[in-house]
N, C-alpha and C positions, 0 to 999 in steps of 0.2 A: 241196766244192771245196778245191782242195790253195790259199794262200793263200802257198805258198813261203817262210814264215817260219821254216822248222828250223835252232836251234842258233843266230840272232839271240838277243841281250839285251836286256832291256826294263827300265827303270824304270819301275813305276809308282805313283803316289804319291796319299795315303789310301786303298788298296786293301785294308784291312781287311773291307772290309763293302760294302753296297749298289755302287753303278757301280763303284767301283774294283777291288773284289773283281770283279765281270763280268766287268771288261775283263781282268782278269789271268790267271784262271780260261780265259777262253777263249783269249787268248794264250800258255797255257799248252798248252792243249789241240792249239795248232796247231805244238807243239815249241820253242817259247821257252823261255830260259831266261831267267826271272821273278825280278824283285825285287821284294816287299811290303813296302810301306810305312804305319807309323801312328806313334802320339805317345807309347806306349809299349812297351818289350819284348813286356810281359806280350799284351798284343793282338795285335801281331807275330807271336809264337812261337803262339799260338792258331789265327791265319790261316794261317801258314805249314803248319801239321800238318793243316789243313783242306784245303786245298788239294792239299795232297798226297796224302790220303784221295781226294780225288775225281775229281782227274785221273790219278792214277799215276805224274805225273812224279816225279822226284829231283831236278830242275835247279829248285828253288823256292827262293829267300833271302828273308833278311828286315833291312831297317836301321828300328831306331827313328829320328826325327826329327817334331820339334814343331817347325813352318814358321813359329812366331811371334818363333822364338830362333833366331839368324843363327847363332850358336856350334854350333847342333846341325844346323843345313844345312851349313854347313863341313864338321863331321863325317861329315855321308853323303855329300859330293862326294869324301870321304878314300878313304874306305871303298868308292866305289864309281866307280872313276875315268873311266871310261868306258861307254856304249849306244849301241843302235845303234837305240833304240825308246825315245823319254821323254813317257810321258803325264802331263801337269799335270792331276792331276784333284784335287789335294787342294783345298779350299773349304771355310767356314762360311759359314751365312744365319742369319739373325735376326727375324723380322717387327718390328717399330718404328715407330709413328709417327714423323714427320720431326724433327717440334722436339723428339724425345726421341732425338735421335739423336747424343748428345755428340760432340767432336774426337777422343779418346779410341777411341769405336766405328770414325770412319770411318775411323783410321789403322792401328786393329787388322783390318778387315777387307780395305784394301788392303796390308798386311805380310802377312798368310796367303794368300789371295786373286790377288794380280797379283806383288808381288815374290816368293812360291814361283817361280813358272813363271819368272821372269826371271832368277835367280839361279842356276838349274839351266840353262837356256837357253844361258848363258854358259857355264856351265861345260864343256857338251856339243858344242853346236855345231860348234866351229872342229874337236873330233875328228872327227865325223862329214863335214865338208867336208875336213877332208885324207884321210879312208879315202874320200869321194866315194859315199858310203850314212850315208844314216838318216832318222829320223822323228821330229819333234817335233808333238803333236798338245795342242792347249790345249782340256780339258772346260769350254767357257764355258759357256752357258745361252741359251735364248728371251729371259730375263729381259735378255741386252744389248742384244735390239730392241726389247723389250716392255717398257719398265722397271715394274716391281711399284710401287704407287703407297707398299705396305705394307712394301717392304723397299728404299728408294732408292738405298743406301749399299750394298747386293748386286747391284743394275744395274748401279750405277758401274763398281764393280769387272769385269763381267760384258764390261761394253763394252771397258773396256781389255785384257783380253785379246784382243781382237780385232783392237786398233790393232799390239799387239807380234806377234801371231801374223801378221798382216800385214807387218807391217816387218822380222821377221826371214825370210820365206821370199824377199821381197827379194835379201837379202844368199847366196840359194843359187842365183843364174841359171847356167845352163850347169852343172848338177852334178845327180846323184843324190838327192840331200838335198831333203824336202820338208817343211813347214811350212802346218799345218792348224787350223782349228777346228773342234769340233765342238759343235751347240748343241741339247741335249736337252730338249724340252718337260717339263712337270711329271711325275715320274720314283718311281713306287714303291719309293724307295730303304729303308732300313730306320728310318729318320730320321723321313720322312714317313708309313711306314708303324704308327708307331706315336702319329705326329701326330691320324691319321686314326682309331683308336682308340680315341686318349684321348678325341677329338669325340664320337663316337659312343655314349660309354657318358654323357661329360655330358649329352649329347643327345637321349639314350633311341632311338638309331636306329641301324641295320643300318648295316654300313660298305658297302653298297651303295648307302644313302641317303645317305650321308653324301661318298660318292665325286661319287655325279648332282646333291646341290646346287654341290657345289665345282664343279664344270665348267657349270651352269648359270648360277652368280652370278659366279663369279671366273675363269673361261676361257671363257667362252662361243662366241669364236672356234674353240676346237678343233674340229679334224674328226674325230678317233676319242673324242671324249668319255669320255675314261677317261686312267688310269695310263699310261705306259707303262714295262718291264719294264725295271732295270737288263741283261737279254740282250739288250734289244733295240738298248740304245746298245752294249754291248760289241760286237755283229754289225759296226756302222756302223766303231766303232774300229777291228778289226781288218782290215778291208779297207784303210782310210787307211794302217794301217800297215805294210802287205803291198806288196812290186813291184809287184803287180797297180792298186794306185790313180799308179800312177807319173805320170799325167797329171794329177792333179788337185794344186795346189802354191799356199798362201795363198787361200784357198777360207776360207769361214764354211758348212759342213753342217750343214743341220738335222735332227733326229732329233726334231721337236716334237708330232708329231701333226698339223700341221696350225694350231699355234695364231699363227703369224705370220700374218698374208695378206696380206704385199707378195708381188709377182712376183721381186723382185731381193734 
């Protein structure tokens, strides 16, 4: 399917690896010209050489920025002053019991977390409503219907992109510009996949075992009882980001598996 994205700009941010890399990798593929984002060069210039090995493209950039340090998002709004495609997909998670969950945690995790996307948001926005095209798409999670009992202070945060991604598509009635969530159930990123692993070898068990307990005891709701494939949330992204999703605008998408079971 032709997706009509050639020669659009895309940010996307922690796209070093796992989802972000997907999303980028394939919005590459469908003629974008791509910006990779991580926390330092050295990862950057890595992704970016990799990526460009695997799509063919040449339109592949890359800006360092650490989403904890407002000085260094400054920086990449300098550097990179306009898109017409901005995925907030960069996030940290933590597992934590609650009462070991200092003030300290939960402000660092809403600085990277929800103020990334909002700070970029602003910056982006009002170009894309005066050219009357673009795309802002927030990578939240299951986790902001579902809240993790095990990581509270990752929901929080999860939920409120949803309230901004909400509130900003608001502000685009009558215009081209749409404003989306997308909410990816438990995600074989490279993160988890080495979470799953580590389990596995403490555990004396096949990472197939180790995948059917996790979905037994701690998703059990899911309906594909398993991973699913950072391709498979990038598929989801880049239709949101394409003309073709033009009707759908402040929308929460799930990409879960199955593991919410409300109807709405």
């Amino acid at each position: 399917m032709d997706f009509q994205l050639k020669d659009k700009t895309a940010l996307v941010t922690g796209s070093t690896a796992g989802i972000g890399y997907a999303i980028a990798k394939t919005l590459a593929q469908e003629g974008v010209h791509v910006y990779l984002n991580g926390r330092t060069i050295e990862r950057v210039n890595e992704a970016v050489k990799k990526l460009e090995n695997e799509t063919g493209s040449a339109n592949i950039k890359g800006v360092a920025a650490d989403f904890s340090k407002t000085e260094e998002v400054e920086n990449l709004i300098a550097a990179i002053p306009a898109v017409d495609i901005l995925v907030n997909n960069v996030g940290i998670f933590e597992p934590k019991p609650f009462d070991e969950i200092a003030d300290e945690d939960w402000l660092q995790f809403f600085e990277v977390n929800v103020m990334s996307g909002i700070r970029l948001s602003r910056a982006y926005l009002k170009k894309m409503l005066d050219k009357n095209w673009g795309r802002i798409i927030f990578i939240s999670s299951e986790s902001a219907i579902n809240i993790p009992e095990e990581m509270i202070h990752y929901g929080m945060t999860k939920t409120a992109q949803l309230s901004i991604s909400r509130g900003l598509a608001e502000l685009t009635k009558h215009t081209n510009v749409t404003v989306n969530s997308v909410l990816p159930g438990p995600t074989l990123s490279e993160g988890v996949g080495g979470f799953i692993e580590g389990l596995a070898t403490k555990q004396n068990k096949s990472i197939e075992q180790v995948e059917d307990d996790f979905f037994k005891e701690m998703r059990p709701s899911s309906i594909l009882q398993r991973f699913i494939s950072p391709q498979e949330i990038a598929n989801m992204v880049c239709y949101i980001a394409s003309p073709l999703a033009a009707g759908t605008n402040g929308s929460a998408i799930r990409v879960d598996g199955g593991v919410v079971k409300s109807i709405i």
